[in-house]
C-alpha positions in Angstrom: 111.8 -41.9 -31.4 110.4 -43.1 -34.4 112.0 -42.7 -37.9 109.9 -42.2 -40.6 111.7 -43.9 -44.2 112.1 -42.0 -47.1 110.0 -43.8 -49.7 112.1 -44.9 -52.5 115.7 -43.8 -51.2 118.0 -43.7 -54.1 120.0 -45.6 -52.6 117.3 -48.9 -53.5 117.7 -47.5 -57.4 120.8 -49.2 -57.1 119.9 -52.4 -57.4 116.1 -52.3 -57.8 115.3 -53.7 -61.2 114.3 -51.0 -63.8 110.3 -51.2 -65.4 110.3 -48.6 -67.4 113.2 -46.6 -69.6 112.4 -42.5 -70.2 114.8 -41.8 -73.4 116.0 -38.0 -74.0 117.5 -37.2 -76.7 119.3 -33.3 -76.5 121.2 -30.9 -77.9 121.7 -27.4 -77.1 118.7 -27.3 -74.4 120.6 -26.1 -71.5 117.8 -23.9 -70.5 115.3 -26.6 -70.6 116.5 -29.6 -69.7 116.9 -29.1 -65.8 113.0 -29.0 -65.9 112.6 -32.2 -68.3 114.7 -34.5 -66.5 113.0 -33.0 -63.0 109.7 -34.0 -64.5 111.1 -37.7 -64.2 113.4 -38.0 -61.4 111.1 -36.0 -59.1 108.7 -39.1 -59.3 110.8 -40.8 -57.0 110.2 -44.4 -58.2 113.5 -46.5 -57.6 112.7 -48.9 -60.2 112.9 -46.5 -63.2 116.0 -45.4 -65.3 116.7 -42.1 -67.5 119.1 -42.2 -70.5 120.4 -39.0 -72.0 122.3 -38.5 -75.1 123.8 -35.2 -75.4 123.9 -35.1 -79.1 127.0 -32.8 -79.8 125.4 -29.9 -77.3 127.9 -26.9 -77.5 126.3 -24.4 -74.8 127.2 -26.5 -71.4 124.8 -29.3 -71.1 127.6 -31.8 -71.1 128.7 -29.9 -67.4 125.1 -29.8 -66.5 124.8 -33.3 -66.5 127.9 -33.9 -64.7 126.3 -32.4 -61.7 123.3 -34.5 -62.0 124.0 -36.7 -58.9 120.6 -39.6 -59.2 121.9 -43.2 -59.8 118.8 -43.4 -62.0 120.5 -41.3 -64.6 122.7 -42.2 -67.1 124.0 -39.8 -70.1 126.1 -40.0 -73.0 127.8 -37.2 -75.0 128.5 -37.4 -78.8 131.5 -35.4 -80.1 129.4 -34.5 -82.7 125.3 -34.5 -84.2 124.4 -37.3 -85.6 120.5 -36.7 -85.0 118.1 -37.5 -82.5 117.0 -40.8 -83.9 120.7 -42.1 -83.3 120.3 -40.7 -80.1 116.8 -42.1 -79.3 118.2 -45.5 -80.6 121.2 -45.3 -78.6 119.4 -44.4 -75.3 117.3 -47.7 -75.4 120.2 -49.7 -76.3 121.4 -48.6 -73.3 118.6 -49.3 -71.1 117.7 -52.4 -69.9 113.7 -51.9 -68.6 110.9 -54.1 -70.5 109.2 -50.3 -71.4 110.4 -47.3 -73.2 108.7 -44.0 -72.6 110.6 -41.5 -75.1 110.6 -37.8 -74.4 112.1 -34.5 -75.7 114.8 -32.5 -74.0 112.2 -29.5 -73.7 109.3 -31.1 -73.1 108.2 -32.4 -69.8 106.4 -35.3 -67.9 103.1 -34.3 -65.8 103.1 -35.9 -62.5 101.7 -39.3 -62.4 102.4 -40.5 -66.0 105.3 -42.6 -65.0 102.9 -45.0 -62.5 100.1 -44.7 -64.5 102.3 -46.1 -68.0 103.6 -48.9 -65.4 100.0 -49.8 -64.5 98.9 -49.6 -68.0 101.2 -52.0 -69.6 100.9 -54.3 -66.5 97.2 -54.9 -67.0 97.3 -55.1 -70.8 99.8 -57.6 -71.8 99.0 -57.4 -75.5 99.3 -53.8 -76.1 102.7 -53.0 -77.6 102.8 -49.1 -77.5 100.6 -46.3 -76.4 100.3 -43.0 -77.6 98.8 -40.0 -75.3 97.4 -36.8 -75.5 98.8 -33.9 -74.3 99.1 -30.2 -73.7 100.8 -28.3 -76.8 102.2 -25.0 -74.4 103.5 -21.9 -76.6 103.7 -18.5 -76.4 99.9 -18.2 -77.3 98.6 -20.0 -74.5 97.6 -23.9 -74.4 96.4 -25.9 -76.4 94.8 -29.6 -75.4 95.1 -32.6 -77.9 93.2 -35.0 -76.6 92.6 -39.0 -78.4 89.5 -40.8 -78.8 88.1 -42.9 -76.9 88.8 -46.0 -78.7 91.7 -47.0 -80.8 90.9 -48.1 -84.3 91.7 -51.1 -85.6 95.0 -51.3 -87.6 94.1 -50.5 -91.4 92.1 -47.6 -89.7 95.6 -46.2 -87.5 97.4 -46.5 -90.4 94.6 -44.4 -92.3 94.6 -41.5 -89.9 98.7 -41.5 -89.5 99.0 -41.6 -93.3 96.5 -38.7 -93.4 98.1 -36.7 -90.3 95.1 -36.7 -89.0 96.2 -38.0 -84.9 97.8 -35.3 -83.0 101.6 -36.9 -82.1 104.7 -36.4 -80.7 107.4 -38.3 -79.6 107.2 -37.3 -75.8 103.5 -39.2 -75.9 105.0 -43.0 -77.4 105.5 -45.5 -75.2 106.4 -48.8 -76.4 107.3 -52.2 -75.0 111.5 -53.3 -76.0 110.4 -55.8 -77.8 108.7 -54.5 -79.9 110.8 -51.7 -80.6 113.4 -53.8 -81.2 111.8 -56.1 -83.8 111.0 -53.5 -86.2 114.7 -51.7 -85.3 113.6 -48.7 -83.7 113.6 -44.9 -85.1 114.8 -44.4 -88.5 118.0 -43.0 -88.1 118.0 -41.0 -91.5 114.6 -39.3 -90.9 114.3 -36.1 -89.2 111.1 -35.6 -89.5 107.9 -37.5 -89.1 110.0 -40.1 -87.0 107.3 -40.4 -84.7 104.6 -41.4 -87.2 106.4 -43.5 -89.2 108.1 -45.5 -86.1 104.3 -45.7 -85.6 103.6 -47.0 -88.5 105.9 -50.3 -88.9 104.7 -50.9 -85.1 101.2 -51.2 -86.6 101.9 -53.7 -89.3 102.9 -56.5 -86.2 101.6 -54.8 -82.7 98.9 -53.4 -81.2 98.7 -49.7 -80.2 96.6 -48.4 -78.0 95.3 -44.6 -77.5 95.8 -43.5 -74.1 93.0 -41.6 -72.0 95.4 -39.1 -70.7 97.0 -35.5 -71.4 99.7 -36.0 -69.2 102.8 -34.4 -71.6 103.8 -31.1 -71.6 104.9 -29.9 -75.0 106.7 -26.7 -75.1 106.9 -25.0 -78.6 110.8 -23.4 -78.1 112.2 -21.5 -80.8 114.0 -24.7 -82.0 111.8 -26.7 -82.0 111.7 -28.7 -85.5 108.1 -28.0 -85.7 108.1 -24.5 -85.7 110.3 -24.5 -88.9 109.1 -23.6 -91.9 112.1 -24.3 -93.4 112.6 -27.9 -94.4 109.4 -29.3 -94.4 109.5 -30.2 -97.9 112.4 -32.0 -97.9 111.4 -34.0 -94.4 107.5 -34.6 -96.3 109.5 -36.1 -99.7 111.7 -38.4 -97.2 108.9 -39.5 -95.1 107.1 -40.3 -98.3 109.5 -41.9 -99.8 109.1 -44.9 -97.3 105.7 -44.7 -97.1 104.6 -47.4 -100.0 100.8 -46.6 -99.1 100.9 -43.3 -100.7 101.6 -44.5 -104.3 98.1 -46.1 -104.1 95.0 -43.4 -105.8 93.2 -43.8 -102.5 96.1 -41.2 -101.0 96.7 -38.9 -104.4 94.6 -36.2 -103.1 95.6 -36.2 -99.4 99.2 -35.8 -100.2 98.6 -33.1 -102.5 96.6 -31.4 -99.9 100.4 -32.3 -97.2 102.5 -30.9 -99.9 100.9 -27.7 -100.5 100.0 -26.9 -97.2 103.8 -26.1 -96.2 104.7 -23.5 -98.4 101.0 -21.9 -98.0 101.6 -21.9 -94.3 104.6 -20.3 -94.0 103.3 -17.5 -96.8 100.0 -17.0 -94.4 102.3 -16.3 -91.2 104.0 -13.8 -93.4 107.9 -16.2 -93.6 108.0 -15.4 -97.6 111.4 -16.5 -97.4 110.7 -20.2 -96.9 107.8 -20.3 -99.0 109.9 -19.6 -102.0 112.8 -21.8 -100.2 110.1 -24.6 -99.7 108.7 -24.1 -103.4 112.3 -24.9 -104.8 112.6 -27.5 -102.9 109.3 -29.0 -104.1 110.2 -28.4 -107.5 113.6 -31.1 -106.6 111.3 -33.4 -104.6 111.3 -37.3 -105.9 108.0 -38.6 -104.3 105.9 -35.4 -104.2 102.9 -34.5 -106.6 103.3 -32.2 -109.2 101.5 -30.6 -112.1 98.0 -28.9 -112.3 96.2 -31.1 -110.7 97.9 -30.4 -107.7 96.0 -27.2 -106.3 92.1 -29.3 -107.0 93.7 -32.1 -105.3 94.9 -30.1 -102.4 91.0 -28.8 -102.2 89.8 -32.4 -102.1 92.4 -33.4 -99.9 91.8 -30.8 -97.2 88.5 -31.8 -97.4 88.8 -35.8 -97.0 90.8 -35.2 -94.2 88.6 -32.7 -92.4 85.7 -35.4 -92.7 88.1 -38.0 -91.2 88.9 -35.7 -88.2 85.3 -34.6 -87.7 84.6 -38.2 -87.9 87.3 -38.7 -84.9 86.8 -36.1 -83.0 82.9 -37.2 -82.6 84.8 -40.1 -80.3 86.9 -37.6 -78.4 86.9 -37.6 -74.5 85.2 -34.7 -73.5 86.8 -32.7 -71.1 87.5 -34.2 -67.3 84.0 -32.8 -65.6 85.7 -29.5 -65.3 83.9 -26.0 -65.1 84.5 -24.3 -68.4 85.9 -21.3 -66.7 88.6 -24.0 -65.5 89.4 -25.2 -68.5 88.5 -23.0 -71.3 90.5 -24.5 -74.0 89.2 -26.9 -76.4 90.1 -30.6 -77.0 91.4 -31.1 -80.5 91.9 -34.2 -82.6 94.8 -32.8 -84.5 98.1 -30.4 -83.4 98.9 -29.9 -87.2 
């Protein structure tokens, strides 16, 4: 009798030498995390490792993980929050794999991405990070953000991340340890944005590439940062604040046009509440525009960044050969 082997046993992950790190940050995601970390573990791969740090969870996740039993998994708990950047820098600390793919606790790998990052980075030595495109899931239906075909060059990137203009989240970055760890990871005092600025000092030394695929699930849940009105303010004055480039003329009308879109937002989806809460907190911000030139900037602004996205999306993939009635949603060059 023959005996077929089990391709990657787990018992190889033991001792096989890890390629590529997937970092999850959670905290209270009980419901959702079974599916994210199946989304990597399913793949199979014995030269991967997962890092979880529960970030003060208080409905059970701790005891979830417990009963995790894959030698590829390792998880932390913190006592209490001290935010997922912390928690995204701690989980690559504790790694040890040359590659880093991040991804949210309710958010969820599509099969394939895994080999296809580890294939990726092996035939292009000099990229430092990728970002993806991916489908934005919510109780409306979904929604596909797709990238262009061809990265820009650096003073272009940081154009169209200083001008929100490239659909992100962290679940899509992957980025070489090296370079994460020369420009010292996420900023651990931002809660918002982290993403695009991480993105941002990457730029400045490294090449980043676009990636050709949609292969991230991202799940709009009702906690989901987001989705909150609330806040945005404060989290637009903090990225701002360490964002030099806006002080320059060149970016006077844009971030009128990002500061006044939050509060008008939330007052269009009917959340008066945080409009006036996000109005007060404008009126205390430190690096925001002010005055009455604000609303005519926030006209141009709107404006100069629509141009720049029309101007992207004109070197957006089309869609994968598929029948419209397969795929009847359209590509998009922002999720904002």
């Amino acid at each position: 009798m023959t005996v077929q082997p089990t391709p990657f046993p787990l018992e190889r992950a033991r001792v096989a030498t890890p390629r590529l790190a997937v970092v999850i940050p959670t905290k209270n995601r009980r419901d959702s995390l079974p599916r994210t970390l199946a989304s990597v573990l399913d793949n199979g791969r014995a030269d991967i490792e997962l890092v979880v740090i529960d970030d003060g969870s208080t409905d059970g996740t701790e005891n979830y993980l417990a009963t995790v039993d894959d030698p590829r998994l390792t998880w932390r708990r913190r006592p209490t929050s001290a935010g997922a950047n912390r928690a995204r820098n701690e989980g690559a600390a504790l790694s040890s794999a040359p590659l880093i793919a991040f991804l949210d606790s309710d958010d969820a790998f599509r099969p394939g991405r895994l080999d296809r990052l580890i294939a990726f980075f092996d035939e292009n030595p000099d990229i430092a990070c990728t970002i993806d495109g991916f489908s934005d899931i919510s109780d409306s239906g979904e929604r596909v953000h797709r990238l262009p075909c061809t990265t820009p060059d650096s003073e272009k990137l940081r154009q169209l991340l200083l001008c929100h203009c490239i659909p992100l989240t962290n679940s899509t970055v992957t980025v070489r340890r090296a370079a994460f760890t020369a420009v010292g990871g996420y900023d651990p005092d931002l809660w918002r944005h982290q993403d695009r600025e991480l993105l941002l000092r990457l730029a400045r030394q490294h090449r980043i590439a676009f990636g050709a695929a949609t292969d991230v699930f991202k799940y709009r849940s009702g906690n989901s940062i987001s989705r909150n009105h609330a806040g945005y303010i404060r989290g637009l004055d903090d990225f701002v604040a360490r964002c030099p480039d806006y002080r320059s003329p060149d970016y006077e009308s844009i971030l009128s046009y990002l500061t006044v879109r939050g509060p008008l937002k939330a007052m269009a989806q009917g959340h008066f509440g945080d409009a006036l809460s996000e109005v007060k907190a404008w009126r205390k911000a430190s690096h925001l525009p002010s005055g009455f030139h604000v609303l005519p900037g926030y006209f141009m602004g709107r404006r100069q960044r629509r141009l720049l996205e029309q101007a992207l999306g004109q070197q957006t993939r089309v869609l994968d050969q598929l029948p419209p009635a397969l795929d009847p949603l359209p590509a998009t060059t922002s999720a904002e």
